[in-house]
C-alpha positions in Angstrom: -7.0 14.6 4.1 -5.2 16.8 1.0 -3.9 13.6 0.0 -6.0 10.7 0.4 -9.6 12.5 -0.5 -8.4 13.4 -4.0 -7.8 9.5 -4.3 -11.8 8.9 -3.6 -12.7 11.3 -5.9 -10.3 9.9 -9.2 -12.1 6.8 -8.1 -8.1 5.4 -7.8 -8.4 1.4 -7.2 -8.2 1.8 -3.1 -10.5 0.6 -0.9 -11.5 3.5 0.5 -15.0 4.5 -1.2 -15.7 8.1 0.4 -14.0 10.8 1.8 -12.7 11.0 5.0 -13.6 14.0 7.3 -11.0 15.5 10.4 -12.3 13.3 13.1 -11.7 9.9 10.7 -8.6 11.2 10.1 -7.2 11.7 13.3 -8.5 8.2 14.4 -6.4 7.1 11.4 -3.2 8.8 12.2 -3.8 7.7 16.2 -3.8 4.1 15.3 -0.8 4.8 13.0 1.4 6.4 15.6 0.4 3.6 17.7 1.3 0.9 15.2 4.5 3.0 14.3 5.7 2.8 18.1 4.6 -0.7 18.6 7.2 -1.3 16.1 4.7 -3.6 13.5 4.7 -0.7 11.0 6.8 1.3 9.3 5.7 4.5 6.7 8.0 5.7 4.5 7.0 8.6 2.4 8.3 10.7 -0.2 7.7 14.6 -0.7 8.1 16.8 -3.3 8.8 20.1 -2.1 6.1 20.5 0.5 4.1 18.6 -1.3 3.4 14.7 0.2 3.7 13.0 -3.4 3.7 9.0 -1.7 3.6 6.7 0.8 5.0 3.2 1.2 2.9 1.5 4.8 5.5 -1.9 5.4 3.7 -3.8 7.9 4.4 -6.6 10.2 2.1 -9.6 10.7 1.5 -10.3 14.4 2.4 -13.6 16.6 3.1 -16.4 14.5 3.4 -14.5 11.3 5.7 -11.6 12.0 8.0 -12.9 9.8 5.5 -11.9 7.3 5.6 -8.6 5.9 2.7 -6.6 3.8 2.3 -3.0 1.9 0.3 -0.5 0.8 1.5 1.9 -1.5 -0.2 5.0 -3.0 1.3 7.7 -5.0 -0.7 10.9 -6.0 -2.0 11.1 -9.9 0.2 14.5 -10.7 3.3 12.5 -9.4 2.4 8.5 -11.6 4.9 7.3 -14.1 8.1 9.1 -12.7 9.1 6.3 -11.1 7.9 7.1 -7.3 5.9 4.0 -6.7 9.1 1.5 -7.9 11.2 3.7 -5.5 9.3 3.1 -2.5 8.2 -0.3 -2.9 12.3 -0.8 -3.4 13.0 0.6 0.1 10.2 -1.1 1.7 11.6 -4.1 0.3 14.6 -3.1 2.4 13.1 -1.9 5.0 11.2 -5.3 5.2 14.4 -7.0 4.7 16.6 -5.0 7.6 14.2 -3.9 10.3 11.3 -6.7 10.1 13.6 -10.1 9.2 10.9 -10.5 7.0 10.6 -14.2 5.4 7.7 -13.4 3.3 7.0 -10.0 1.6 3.6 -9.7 0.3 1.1 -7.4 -1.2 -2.8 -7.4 -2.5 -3.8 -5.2 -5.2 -7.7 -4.9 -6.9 -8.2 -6.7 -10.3 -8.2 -3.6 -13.1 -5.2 -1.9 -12.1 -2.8 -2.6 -14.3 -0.3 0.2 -13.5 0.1 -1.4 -9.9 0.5 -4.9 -11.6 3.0 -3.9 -14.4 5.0 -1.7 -11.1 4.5 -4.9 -8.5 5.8 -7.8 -11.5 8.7 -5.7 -12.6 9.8 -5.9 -9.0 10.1 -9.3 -8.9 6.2 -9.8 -7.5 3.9 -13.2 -8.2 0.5 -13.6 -8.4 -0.4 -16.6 -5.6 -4.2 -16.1 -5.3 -7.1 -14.5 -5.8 -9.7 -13.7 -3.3 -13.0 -14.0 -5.1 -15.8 -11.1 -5.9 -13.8 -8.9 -2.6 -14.1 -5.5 -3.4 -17.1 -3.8 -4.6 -15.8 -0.9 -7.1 -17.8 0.7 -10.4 -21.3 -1.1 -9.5 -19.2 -4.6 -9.9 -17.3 -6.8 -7.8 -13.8 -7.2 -8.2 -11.1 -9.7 -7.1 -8.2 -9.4 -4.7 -5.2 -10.3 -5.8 -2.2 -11.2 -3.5 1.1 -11.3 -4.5 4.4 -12.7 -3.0 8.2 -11.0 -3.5 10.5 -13.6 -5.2 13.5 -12.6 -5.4 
């Protein structure tokens, strides 16, 4: 909760629109562990100090796509621009790559954030759609943007 809530209140380009309270939270980390042991997810993080600075989720599609791989990636606002985000996105890549046999690597993102598209393209990331009006964020509706790893 120390690390996601402050996310709700920058009003950072996540989905999540409020904050989450202990009982949400331990649902959260329940299904997690759950996907963690079932083998379709893996979450890499990276701490600074004590401090939990980001987190990389690399998930597996199920059945017929579990050759298909997709993240989310969030890195706290007093750890941005260092560099944090490229690292972990790079070892989920691997991660993907080594663990998963992923064929496709993919990611979705909210129109407006630029940091996460200048940090997704320099990886090697390309726009392939755009999921119309998805997300409602600052009293307007935004698109979804999904993006493919070429490599």
């Amino acid at each position: 909760m120390d690390y996601i809530n402050p996310f709700v209140d920058e009003k950072a380009f996540i989905l999540l629109d409020k904050k989450v309270n202990l009982p949400e939270q331990k649902k959260w980390l329940e299904g997690t562990a759950k996907s963690i042991d079932s083998r379709s997810l893996i979450f890499l993080v990276a701490w600074v100090g004590k401090e939990l600075a980001g987190d990389c989720e690399v998930r597996r599609g199920r059945h017929r796509e579990r050759f298909t791989v997709s993240f989310g990636l969030s890195v706290s606002s007093k750890y941005r621009g260092l560099g944090l985000g490229k690292a972990l996105l790079r070892k989920g890549i691997a991660v993907a790559r080594s663990k998963f046999k992923a064929h496709k690597i993919t990611l979705e993102y909210l129109e407006g954030n630029v940091a996460a598209k200048k940090l997704y393209e320099s990886l090697g990331f390309v726009e392939v759609c755009r999921l119309k009006e998805r997300a409602h964020y600052g009293g307007k509706f935004l698109d979804s943007i999904i993006m493919d790893y070429v490599e």
